[in-house]
C-alpha positions in Angstrom: 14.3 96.5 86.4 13.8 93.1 84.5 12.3 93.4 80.8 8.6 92.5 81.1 7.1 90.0 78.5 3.3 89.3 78.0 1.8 86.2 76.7 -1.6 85.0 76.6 -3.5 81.9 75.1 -6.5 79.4 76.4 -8.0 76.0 77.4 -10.0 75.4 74.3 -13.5 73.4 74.0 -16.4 72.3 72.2 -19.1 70.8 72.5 -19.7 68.2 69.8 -23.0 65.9 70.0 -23.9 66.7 73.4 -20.3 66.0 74.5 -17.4 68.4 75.8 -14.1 67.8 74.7 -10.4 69.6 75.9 -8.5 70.6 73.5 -4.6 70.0 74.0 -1.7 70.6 71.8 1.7 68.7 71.9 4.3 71.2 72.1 7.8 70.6 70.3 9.2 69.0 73.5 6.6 66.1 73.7 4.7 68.0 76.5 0.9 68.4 76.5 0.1 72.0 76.5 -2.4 74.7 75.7 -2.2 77.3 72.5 -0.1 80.5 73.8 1.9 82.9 72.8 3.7 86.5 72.8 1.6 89.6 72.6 1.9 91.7 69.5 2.4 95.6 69.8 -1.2 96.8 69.7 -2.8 94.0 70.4 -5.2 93.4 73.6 -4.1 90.7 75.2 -7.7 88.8 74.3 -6.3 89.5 70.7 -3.2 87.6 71.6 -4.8 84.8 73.1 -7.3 83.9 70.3 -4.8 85.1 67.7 -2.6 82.2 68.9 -4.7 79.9 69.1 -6.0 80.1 65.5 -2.2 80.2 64.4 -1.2 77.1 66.2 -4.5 75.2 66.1 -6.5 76.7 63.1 -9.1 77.2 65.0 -11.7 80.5 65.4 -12.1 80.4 69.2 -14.2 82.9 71.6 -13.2 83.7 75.2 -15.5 83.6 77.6 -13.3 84.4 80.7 -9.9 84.3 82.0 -8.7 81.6 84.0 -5.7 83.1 85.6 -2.7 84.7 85.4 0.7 82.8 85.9 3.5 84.9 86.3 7.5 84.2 86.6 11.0 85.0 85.9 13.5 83.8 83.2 16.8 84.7 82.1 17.3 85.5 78.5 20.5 85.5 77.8 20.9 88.8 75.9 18.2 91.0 78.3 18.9 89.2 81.5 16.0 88.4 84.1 12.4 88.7 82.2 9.0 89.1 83.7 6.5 86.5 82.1 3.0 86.8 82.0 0.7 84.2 80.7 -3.0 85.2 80.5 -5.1 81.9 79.9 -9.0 82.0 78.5 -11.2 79.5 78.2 -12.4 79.8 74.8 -14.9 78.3 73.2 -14.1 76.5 69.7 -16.5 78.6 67.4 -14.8 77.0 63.9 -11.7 76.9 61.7 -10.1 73.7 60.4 -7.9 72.2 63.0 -4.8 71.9 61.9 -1.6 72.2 64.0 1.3 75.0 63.2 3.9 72.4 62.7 6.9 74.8 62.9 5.6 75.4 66.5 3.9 72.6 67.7 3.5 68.3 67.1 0.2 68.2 66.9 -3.4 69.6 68.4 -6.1 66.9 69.1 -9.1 66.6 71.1 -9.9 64.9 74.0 -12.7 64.1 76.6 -12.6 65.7 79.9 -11.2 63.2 82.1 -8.3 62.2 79.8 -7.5 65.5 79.0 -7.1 65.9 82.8 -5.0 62.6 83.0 -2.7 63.4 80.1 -1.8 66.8 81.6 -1.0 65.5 85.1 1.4 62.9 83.3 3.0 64.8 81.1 2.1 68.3 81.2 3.8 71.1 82.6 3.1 71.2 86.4 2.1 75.3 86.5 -1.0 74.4 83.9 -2.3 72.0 86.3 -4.4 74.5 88.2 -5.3 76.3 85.1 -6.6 72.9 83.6 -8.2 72.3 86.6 -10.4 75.6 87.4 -11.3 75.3 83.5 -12.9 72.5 83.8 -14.6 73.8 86.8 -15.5 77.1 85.0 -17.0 74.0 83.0 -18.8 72.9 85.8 -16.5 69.4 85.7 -15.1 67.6 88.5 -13.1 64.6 88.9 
């Protein structure tokens, strides 16, 4: 029976005069990405998500439902085949200074919808394409 491992993290926004922006970090490989990471024992996994995402991003988010859940397998090379789960919210920016966790990410920025969408699809990771996508939805946004 593989290891099980549990992650969680979000699709961040705000709205800033009258406008919505994505939030997207740029993970250590040059990839666009979204704030995630490992659950901590005792946590809920809503603690994970917003925990990481003020670690990496510095900012105080609040969720205000989940996306989805991806799931897969991976081999670690000590405990053999793992179960991931990720558990993405969208969470609403709510404040903090953003500032990115350099020993885990490049950088955190914001972006408007559309190229937010278009810098995922050409270099993001091809599983968050659907979660970026029924965000925006959730959003009520469609391109």
């Amino acid at each position: 029976m593989p290891d099980k491992e549990i992650s969680a993290g979000g699709v961040v926004y705000r709205r800033t005069a009258g406008r919505l922006q994505i939030q997207l970090i740029t993970d250590r490989y040059g990839r666009f990405s979204f704030a995630k990471g490992k659950r901590e024992p005792g946590e809920t996994i809503e603690e994970t998500a917003l925990r990481e995402i003020r670690e990496e991003t510095g900012l105080i988010g609040q969720i205000d439902g989940l996306i989805d859940i991806i799931a897969y397998t991976y081999h670690h090379p000590v405990h053999g085949p793992v179960d991931k789960e990720v558990h993405y919210y969208l969470v609403e920016s709510r404040g903090g200074q953003l500032r990115p966790q350099v020993e885990e990410i490049r950088g955190v920025a914001w972006y408007e919808p559309k190229e937010a969408w278009e810098k995922q699809l050409k270099s993001g990771y091809d599983n968050n394409d659907f979660i970026l996508e029924k965000a925006l939805k959730m959003l009520n946004l469609n391109f």
